[in-house]
C-alpha positions as CSV (number, residue, x, y, z in Angstrom):
1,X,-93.3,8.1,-16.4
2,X,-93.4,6.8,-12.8
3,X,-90.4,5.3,-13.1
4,X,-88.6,8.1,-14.4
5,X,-89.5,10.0,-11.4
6,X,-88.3,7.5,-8.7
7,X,-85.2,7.3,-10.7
8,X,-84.6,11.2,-10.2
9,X,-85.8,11.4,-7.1
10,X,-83.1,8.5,-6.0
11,X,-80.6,10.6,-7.7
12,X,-81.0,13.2,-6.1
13,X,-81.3,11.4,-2.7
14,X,-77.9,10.8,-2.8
15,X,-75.8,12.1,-0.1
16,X,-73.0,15.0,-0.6
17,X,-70.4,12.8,0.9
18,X,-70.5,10.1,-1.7
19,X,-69.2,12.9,-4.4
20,X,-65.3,11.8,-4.5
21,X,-63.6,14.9,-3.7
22,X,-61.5,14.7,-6.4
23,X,-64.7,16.0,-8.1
24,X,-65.4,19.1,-5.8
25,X,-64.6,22.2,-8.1
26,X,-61.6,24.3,-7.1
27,X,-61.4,27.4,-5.4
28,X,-61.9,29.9,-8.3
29,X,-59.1,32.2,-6.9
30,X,-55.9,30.6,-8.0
31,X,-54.0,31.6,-5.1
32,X,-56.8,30.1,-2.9
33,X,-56.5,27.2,-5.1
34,X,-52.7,26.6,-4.8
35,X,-53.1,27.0,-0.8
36,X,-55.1,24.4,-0.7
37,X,-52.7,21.6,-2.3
38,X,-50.4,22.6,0.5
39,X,-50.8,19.1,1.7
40,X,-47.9,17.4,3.7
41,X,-46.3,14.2,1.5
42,X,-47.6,15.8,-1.8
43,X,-46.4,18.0,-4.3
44,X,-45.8,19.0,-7.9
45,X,-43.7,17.7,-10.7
46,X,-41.8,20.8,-13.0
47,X,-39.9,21.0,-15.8
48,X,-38.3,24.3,-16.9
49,X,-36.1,25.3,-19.9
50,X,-33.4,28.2,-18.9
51,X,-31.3,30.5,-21.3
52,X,-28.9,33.3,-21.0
53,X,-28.1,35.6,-23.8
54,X,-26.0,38.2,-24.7
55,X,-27.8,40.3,-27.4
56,X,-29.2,37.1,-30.3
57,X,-26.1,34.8,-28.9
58,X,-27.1,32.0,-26.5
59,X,-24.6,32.1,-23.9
60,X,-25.9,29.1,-21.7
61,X,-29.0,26.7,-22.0
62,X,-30.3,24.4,-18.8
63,X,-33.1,22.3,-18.1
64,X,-34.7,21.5,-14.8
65,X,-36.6,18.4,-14.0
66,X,-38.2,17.0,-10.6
67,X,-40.5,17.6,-8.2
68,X,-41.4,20.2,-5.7
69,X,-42.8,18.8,-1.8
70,X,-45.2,21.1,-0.1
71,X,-46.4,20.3,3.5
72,X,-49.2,22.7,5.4
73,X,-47.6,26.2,5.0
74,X,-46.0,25.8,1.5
75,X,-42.5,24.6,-0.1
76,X,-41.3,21.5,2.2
77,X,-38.6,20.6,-0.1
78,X,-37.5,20.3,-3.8
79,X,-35.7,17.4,-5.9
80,X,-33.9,19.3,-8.9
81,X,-31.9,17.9,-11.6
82,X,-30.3,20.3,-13.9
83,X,-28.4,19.8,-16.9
84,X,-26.8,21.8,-20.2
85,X,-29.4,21.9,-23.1
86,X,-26.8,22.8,-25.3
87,X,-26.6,21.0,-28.3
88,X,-23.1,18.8,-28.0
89,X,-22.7,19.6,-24.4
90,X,-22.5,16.5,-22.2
91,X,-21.4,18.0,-18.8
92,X,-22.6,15.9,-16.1
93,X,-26.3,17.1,-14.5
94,X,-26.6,18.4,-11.1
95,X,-29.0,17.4,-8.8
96,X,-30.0,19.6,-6.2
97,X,-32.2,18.5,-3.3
98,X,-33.3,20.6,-0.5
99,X,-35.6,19.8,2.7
100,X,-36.4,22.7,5.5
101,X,-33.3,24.9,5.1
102,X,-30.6,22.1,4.0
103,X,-29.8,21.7,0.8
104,X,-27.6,18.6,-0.8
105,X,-25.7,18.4,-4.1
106,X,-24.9,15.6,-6.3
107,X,-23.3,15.6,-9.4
108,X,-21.9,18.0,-11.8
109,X,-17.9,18.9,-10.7
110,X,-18.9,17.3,-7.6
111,X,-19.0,14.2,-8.3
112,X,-21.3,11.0,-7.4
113,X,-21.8,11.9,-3.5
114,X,-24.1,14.3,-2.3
115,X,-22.7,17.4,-0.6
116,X,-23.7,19.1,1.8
117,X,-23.9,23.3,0.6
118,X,-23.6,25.8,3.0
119,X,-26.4,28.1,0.7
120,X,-29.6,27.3,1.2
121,X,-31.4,26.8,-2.4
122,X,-34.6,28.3,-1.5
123,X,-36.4,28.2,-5.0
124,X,-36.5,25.3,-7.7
125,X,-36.4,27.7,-10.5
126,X,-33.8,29.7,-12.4
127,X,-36.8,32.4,-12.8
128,X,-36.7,35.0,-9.9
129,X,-40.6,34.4,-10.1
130,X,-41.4,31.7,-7.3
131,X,-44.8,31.1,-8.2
132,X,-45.6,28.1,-6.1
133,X,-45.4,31.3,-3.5
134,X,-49.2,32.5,-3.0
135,X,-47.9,35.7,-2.3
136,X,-45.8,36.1,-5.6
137,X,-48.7,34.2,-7.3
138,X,-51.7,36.8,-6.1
139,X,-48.9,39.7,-7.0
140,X,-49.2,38.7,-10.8
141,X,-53.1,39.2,-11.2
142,X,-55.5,41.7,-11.6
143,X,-56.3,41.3,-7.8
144,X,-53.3,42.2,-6.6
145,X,-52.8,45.6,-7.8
146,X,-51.6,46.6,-4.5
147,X,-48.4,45.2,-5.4
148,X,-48.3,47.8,-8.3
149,X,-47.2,44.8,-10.7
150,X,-50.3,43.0,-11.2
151,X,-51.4,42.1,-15.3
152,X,-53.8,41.7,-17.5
153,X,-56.0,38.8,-18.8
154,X,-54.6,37.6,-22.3
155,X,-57.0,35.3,-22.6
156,X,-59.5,32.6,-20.9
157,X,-56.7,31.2,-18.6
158,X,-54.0,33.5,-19.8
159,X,-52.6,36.4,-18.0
160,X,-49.1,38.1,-19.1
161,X,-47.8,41.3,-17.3
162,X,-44.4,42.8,-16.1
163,X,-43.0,43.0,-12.5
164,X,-40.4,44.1,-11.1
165,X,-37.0,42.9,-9.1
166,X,-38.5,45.0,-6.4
167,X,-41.4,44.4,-6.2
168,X,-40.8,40.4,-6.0
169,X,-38.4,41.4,-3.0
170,X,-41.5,42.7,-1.5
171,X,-43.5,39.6,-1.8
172,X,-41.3,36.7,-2.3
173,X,-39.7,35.0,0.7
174,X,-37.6,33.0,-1.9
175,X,-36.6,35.8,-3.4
176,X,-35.5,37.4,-0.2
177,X,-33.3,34.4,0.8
178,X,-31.6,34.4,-2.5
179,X,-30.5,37.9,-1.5
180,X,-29.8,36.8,1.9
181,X,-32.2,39.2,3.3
182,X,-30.5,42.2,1.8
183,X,-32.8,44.5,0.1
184,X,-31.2,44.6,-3.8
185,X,-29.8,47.9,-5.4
186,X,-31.9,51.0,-6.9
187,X,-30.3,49.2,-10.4
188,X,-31.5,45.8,-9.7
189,X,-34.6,46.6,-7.9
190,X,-36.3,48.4,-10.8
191,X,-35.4,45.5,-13.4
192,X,-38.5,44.5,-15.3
193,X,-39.6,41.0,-15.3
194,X,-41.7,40.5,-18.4
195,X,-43.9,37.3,-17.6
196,X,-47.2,35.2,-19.3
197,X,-48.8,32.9,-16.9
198,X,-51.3,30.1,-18.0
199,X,-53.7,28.3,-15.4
200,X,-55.4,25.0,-15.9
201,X,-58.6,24.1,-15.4
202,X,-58.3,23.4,-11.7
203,X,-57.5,27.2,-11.4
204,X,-53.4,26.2,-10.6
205,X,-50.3,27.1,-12.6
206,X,-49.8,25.1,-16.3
207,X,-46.7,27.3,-17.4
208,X,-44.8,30.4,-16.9
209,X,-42.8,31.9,-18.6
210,X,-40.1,35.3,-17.7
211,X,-37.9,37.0,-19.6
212,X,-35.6,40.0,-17.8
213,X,-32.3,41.9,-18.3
214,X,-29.7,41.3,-15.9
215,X,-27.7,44.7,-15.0
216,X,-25.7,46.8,-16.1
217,X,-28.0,46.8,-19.1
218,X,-25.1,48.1,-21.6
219,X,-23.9,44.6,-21.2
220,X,-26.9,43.5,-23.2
221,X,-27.2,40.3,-20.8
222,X,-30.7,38.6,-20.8
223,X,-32.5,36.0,-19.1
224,X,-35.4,33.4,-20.6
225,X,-37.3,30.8,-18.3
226,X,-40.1,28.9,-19.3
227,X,-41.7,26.5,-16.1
228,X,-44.2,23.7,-17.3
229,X,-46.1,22.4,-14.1
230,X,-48.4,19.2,-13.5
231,X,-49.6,16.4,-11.6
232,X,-50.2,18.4,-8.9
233,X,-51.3,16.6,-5.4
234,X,-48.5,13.8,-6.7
235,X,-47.4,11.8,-3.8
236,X,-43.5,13.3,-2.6
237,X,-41.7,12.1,0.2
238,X,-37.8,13.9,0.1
239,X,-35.4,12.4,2.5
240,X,-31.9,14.2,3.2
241,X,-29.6,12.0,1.9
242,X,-26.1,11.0,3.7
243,X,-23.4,13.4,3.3
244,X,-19.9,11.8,2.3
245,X,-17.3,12.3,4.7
246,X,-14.0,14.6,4.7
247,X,-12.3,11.7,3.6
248,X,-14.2,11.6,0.5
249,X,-16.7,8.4,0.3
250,X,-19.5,8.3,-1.4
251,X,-22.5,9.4,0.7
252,X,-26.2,7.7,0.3
């Protein structure tokens, strides 16, 4: 019985700093908790499944693959690959790399070099929803009924709820630079964005997926994305890679 008790008491003795902090629970507010990963030379690693259709007929199919930087305030940089998931297609993928307001193409029409684009590709995603945004990512749950587009739970993890256009305007800087800043149409501002959101254990995003009508809405023209996230607080380290020349040559 003595023994037992020195043994507890030993345990117990033991300092907080030899807890690996790996092992420190995670802020229990998921927007808290995605701040916090914004650690420089780190990121995320996504996958996301794209489709446009018009009425029941698939009209286009992509999927994304790579990896998403952050450093201390939020998105440093992505690494994007996209290509056609339809079945038969074999167009060449695209590859999309931005760092601080450059962006670099490779691929695709393009061709082996990386280009240089003159638009800035300020999100990863083919969703509007930029969720590795805390803003965007606060918008979407029940605490952040300001926003007027916050949801419901659906479950443990599971939270599901409609936006809008608009209202990710309002809280999205991604969003805003895909517009260049301009505010969108009365039409396109009040477009719903139907969405389901799943969180892991560690309170961050495991999946999203959006579904939303593009306008006019006679055209019947609709938009599916499902976003799978993980390994978050992977090592990332994105370097602009050489441009190729006027003359053509292959670039690094």
């Amino acid at each position: 019985m003595k023994r037992w008790i020195i043994v507890a008491a030993t345990a117990l003795a033991v300092p907080t700093a030899a807890v690996p902090a790996a092992a420190k629970a995670a802020p229990a507010d998921p927007a808290a908790a995605l701040q916090a990963r914004f650690v420089a030379g780190h990121g995320v690693r996504i996958v996301e499944s794209g489709r446009t259709y018009s009425g029941r007929e698939l009209l286009s199919a992509q999927k994304r693959r790579g990896t998403v930087e952050f450093g201390p305030s939020g998105v440093a940089g992505h690494d994007v690959l996209s290509k056609s998931d339809l079945p038969g297609d074999d167009a060449t993928p695209l590859r999309t790399r931005t760092i601080g307001g450059d962006t670099y193409l490779s691929g695709g029409m393009i061709g082996r070099k990386w280009v240089r684009s003159s638009a800035r590709a300020a999100s990863p995603f083919f969703t509007p929803v930029m969720l590795l945004e805390p803003a965007t990512l606060k918008s979407l749950l029940p605490a952040g009924k300001k926003s007027g587009s916050a949801g419901k739970k659906a479950g443990p993890s599971t939270f599901k709820g409609t936006t809008t256009l608009g209202a990710l305007y309002r809280v999205s800087p991604s969003y805003r630079a895909s517009l260049g800043g301009k505010r969108p149409a009365a039409a396109v501002a009040a477009t719903k964005v139907s969405w389901r959101l799943w969180l892991g254990r560690d309170r961050l995003p495991a999946r999203l997926v959006t579904s939303w009508a593009v306008p006019p809405r006679d055209m019947r023209v609709t938009r599916v994305s499902d976003v799978r996230f993980s390994s978050w607080g992977t090592p990332v380290t994105l370097t602009a890679p050489t441009p190729a020349p006027a003359s053509g040559e292959a670039g690094s």
